[in-house]
C-alpha positions in Angstrom: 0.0 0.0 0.0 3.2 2.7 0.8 4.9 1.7 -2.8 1.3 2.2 -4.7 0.9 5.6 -2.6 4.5 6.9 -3.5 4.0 6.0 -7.2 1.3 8.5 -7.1 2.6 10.8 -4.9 5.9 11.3 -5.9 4.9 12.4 -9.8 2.6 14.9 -8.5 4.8 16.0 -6.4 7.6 16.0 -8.7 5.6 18.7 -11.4 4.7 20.9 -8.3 0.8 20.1 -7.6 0.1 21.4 -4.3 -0.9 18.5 -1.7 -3.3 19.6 0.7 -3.4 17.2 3.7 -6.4 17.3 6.1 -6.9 15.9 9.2 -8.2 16.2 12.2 -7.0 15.9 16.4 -8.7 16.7 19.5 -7.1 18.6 22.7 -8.9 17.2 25.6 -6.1 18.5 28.2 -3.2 21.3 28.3 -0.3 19.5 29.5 1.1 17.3 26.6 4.3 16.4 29.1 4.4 12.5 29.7 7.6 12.0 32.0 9.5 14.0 33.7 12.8 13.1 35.9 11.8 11.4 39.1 13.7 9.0 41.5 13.5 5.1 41.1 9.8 3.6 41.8 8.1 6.7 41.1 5.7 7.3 38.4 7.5 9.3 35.7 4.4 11.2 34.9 3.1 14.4 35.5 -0.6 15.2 36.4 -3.3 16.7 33.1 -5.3 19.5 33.7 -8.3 18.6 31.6 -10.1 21.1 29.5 -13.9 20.5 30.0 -15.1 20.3 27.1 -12.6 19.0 24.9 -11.6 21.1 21.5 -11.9 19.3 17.8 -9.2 20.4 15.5 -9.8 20.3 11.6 -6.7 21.4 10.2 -5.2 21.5 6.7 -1.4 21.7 5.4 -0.7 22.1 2.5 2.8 22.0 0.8 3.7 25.5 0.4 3.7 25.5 4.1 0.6 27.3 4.7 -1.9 25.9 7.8 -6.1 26.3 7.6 -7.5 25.1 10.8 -10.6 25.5 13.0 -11.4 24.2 16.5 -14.9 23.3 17.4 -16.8 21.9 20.2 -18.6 19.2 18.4 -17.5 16.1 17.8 -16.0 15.6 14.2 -18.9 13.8 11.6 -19.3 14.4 8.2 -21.3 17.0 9.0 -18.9 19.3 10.5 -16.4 18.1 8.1 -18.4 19.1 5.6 -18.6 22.4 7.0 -15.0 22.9 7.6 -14.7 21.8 3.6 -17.1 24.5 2.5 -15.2 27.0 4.7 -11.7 25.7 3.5 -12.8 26.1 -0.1 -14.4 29.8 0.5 -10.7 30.5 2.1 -8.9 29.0 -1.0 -11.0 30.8 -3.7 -10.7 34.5 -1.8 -6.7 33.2 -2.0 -6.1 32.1 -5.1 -8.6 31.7 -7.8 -7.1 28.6 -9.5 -6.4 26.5 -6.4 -8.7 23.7 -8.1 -6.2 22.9 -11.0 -3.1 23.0 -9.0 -4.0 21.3 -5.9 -4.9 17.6 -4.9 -6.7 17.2 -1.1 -5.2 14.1 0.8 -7.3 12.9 3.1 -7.4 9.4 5.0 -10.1 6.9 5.0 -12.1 7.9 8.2 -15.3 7.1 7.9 -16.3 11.3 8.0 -13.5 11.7 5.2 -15.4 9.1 3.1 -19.2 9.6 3.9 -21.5 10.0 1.1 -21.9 13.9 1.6 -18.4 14.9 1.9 -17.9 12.6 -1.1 -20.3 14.2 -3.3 -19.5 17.7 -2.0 -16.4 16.9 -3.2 -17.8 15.4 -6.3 -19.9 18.5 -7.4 -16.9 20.8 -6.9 -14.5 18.4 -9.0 -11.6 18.4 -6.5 -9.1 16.0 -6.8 -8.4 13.3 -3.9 -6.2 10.7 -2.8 -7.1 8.8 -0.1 -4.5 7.4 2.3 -4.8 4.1 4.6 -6.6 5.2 7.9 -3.8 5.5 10.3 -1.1 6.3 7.8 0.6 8.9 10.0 3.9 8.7 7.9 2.3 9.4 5.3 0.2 12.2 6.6 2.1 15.4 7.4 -0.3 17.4 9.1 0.6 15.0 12.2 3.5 16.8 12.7 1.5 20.0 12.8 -0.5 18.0 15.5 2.7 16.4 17.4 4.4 19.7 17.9 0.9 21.1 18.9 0.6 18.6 21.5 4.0 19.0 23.0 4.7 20.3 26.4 2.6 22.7 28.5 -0.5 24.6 26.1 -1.6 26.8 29.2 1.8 27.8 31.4 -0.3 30.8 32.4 -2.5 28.3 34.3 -5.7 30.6 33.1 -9.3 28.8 34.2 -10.6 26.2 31.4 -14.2 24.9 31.4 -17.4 25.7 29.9 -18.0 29.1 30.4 -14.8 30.4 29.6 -14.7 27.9 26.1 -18.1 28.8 25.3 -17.0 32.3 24.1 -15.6 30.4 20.9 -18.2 30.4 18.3 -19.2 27.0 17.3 -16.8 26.8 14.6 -14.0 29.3 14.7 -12.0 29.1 11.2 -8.3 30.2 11.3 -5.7 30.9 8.4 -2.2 30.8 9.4 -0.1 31.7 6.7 3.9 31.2 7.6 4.3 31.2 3.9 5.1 34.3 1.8 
């Protein structure tokens, strides 16, 4: 399955189509540390402060370097992915006009990547797809995005988490981070 997704990756690659890799994580907690220096039988752990509610993360990368994400409080089904899609694509066409010919979405084979909405949304707007293995992480790079997300302390500033403070997030906040030029 890696050889027959590198002979399709690497020619598209190769004549510069733009790869756009979406995923998506959750952050149920702000302290990403797992061990810490402690003295023989001791736990080598250190104790999560839980956010209540926990935080879906959408997120795209694409390979110009460029990060579209939103955080929501819903659990992720094709319905919110479909959402997120329509909101990607609004970002890409205010962008750059003729995203659609230069750009292939890679996208894994969860089942609210593969649902019969999100597939004919993607359909009716003729966007190209390849679709990984579900749990293809070396083959996915927005996991980096999410691994150097999820490393270390998210909060140091120890402010309150919970409901009411979370709740002043809109349902679905959408985010462009642009590194690139």
């Amino acid at each position: 399955m890696r050889q027959q997704y590198a002979l399709v990756m690497l020619p598209l690659l190769e004549k510069g189509t733009r790869i756009l890799n979406i995923d998506e994580s959750w952050l149920n907690e702000t302290n990403f540390v797992r061990k810490i220096w402690c003295p023989p039988q001791s736990p080598a752990t250190v104790q999560t402060r839980p956010i209540s509610y926990r935080i879906a993360l959408i997120a795209a990368l694409d390979t110009e370097g460029c990060i579209y994400y939103s955080l929501t409080q819903a659990n992720t089904d094709q319905n919110v992915m479909l959402v997120y899609l329509q909101y990607l694509v609004e970002q890409l066409d205010l962008s750059r006009p003729s995203w659609r010919d230069e750009t292939v979405l890679l996208l894994d084979g969860a089942r609210y990547h593969t649902g019969s909405k999100v597939r004919e949304y993607l359909r009716k707007l003729d966007l190209q797809v390849i679709w990984s293995a579900p749990y293809s992480y070396s083959t996915a790079p927005i996991e980096m995005v999410f691994g150097n997300l999820k490393f270390g302390e998210l909060n140091a500033d120890k402010k309150a988490t919970g409901k009411k403070v979370i709740i002043s997030f809109h349902f679905f906040h959408f985010l462009v981070f642009k590194p690139c030029s």
